[in-house]
N, C-alpha and C positions, 0 to 999 in steps of 0.2 A: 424254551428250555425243555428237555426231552425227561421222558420219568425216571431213567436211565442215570442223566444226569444230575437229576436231583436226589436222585437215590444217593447217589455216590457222594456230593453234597453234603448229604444229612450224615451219611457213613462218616465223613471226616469232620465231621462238628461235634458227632457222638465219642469217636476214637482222642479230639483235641482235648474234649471235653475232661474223660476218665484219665488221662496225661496229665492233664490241670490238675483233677481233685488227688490223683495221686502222689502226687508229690507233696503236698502239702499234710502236717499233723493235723488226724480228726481224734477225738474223743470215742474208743472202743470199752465199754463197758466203764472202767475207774483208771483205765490206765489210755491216757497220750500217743497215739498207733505214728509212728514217724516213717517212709517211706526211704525207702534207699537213694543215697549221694544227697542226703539231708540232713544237718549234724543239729545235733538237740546239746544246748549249754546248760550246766550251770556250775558254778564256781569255777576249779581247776579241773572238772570233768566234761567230759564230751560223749557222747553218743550219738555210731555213724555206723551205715552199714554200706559197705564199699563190693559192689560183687565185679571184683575187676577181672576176675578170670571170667565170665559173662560177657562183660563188655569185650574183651580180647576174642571171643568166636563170634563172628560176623552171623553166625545162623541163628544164635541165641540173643544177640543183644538188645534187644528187642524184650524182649522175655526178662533180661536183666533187670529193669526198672521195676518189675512188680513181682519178682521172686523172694527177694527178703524185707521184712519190716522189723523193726524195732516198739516194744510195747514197753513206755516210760511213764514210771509212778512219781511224779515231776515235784512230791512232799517227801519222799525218801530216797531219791536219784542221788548216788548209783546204784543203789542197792533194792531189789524187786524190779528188776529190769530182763526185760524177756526180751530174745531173738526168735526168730520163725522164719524157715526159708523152705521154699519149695522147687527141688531143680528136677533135672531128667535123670533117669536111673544110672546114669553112666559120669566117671569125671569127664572132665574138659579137657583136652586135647591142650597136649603141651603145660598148660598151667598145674595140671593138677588138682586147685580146686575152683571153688566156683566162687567163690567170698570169702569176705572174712568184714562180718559182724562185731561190731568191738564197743566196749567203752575204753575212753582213754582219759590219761592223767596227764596234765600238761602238752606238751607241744609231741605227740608221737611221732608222727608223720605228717610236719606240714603245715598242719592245722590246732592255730594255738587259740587256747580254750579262753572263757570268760572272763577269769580270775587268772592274771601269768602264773607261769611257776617259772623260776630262774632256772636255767640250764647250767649244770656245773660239772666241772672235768671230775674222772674218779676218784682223784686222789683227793679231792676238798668237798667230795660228801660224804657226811659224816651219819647220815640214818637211811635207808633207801629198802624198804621191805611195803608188804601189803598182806595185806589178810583177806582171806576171800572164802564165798562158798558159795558151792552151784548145784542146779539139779537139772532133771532133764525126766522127760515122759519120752524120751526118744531121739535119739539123735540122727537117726539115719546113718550115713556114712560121714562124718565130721571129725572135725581134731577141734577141742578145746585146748585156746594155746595164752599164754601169756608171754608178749616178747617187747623190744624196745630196741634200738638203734643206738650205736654211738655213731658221733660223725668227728668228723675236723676240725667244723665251722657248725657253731651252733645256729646261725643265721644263715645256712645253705641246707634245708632238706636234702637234698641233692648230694651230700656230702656224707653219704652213707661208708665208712669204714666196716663195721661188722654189723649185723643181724645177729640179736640173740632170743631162744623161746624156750620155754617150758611147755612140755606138752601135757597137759592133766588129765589127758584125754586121745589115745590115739587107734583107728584099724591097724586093722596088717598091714597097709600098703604103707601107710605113715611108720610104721614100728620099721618095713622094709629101707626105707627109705632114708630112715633115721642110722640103721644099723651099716647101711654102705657106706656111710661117710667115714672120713678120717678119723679112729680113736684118740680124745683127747686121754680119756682118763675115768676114772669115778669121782663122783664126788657126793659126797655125806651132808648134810642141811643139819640145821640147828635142831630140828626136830626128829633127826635120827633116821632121816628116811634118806634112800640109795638111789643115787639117780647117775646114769652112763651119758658121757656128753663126746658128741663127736661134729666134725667141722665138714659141711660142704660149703666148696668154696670159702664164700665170704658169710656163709650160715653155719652159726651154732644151737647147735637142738642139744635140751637136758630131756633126759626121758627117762620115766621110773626102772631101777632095776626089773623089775619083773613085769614089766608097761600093764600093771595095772592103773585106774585110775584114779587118780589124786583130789576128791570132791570138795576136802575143805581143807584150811591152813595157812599157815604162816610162811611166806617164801622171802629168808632176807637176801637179796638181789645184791645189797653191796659187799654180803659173806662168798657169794656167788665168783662175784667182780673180782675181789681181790683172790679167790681161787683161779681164774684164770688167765691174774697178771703174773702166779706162781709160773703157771701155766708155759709163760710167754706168748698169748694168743692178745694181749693188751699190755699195753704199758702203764696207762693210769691216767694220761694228757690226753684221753678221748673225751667227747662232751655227750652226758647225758641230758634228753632234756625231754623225756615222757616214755612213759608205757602203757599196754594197752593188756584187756584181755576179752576173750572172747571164743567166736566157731568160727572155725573154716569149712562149710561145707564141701562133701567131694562129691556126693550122689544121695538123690531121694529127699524125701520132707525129713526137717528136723526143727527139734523147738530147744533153747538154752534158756535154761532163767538163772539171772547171776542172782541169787540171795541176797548176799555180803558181799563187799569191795570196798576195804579204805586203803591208801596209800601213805605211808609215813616216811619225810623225804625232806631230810635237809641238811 
């Protein structure tokens, strides 16, 4: 065997190796360090850090695997739960961004949690809000967003009817982005705060009147819902069955730490 070849060898034992321990939760300081496309349970919560705009450029996918991690305080989860993501100074080509870091409540996308949560159409839930609060030493170039799916079929992911988000957190490119869409309307939350909601496509973005940022509060989502079955953008026979919140990175390092997150829903 040549030195060459054993070089190369050792190269790929070393690279298999840091592959293995990465994926797997180690112990960072007091808090659970969880790697990406690896969901941390408990009860009806989930945390998972998905950088699928990553995985979708061939140059970076690679890179993808050890750009975001999630830091879970696994005696007070959801809440004291940190993201950290590291990308190149630029968005991703086509996607936009580069992740989207989440914890989620019941079945968001997919992937349904420890403890079920029942999925139920709009019209026969009866409490559907959350309370939350976040901070951040820096976010880079990010959208803090909280959104959630109805489908058709509560038992088909796949059976995506609308995308809806909040943005509590957004650049210019996002603010741009938001504002091209179709005008649905404004719309006023229980808490007095003005938020402009407009439709691309089959996505609905709420964005603060004055896209400042939204750091803490109470969002009731089923006040929301039935403002958009006003609307005619829903009818109410859609099935809810999770939501999530978190970053979407678009460019640069950035850290989320969610504080607070409870979800009140039934």
């Amino acid at each position: 065997m040549t030195v060459i070849r054993r070089l190369g060898i050792g190269l790929l034992a070393v690279l298999a190796l840091l592959f293995v321990f990465a994926r797997y939760p180690a112990w960072g300081g007091d808090r659970l360090v969880v790697a990406a496309r690896t969901n941390f349970h408990k009860g009806p919560y989930t945390a998972y850090a998905q950088p699928w705009g990553g995985d979708a450029d061939p140059l970076y996918r690679y890179w993808a695997t050890y750009a975001d991690t999630m830091r879970i305080d696994p005696a007070r989860f959801p809440n004291n739960t940190a993201m950290h993501w590291r990308w190149p100074p630029h968005a991703p080509r086509g996607a936009g961004v580069w992740a989207y870091d989440f914890i989620a409540y019941g079945n968001y996308d997919g992937g349904p949690p420890e403890t079920p949560v029942p999925p139920r159409q709009i019209d026969r839930i009866r409490t559907l809000r959350h309370d939350f609060a976040w901070t951040s030493t820096g976010l880079g170039r990010a959208n803090v967003l909280t959104e959630f799916y109805l489908r058709s079929d509560p038992a088909d992911s796949e059976s995506k009817l609308l995308e809806i988000g909040f943005l509590l957190s957004a650049p210019p490119r996002t603010i741009a982005f938001a504002d091209s869409g179709k005008p649905i309307g404004q719309y006023r939350d229980a808490a007095g705060r003005e938020w402009k909601a407009s439709l691309n496509e089959k996505y609905v973005l709420f964005l603060p009147t004055d896209n400042a940022p939204v750091a803490k509060g109470t969002l009731d989502i089923l006040a929301a819902l039935r403002w958009l079955k006003a609307q005619k953008l829903v009818t109410g026979t859609e099935w809810f069955t999770g939501i999530a919140i978190g970053a979407e990175p678009m460019a640069g390092f950035g850290h989320l730490q969610i504080d607070r997150w409870k979800v009140e829903y039934e």
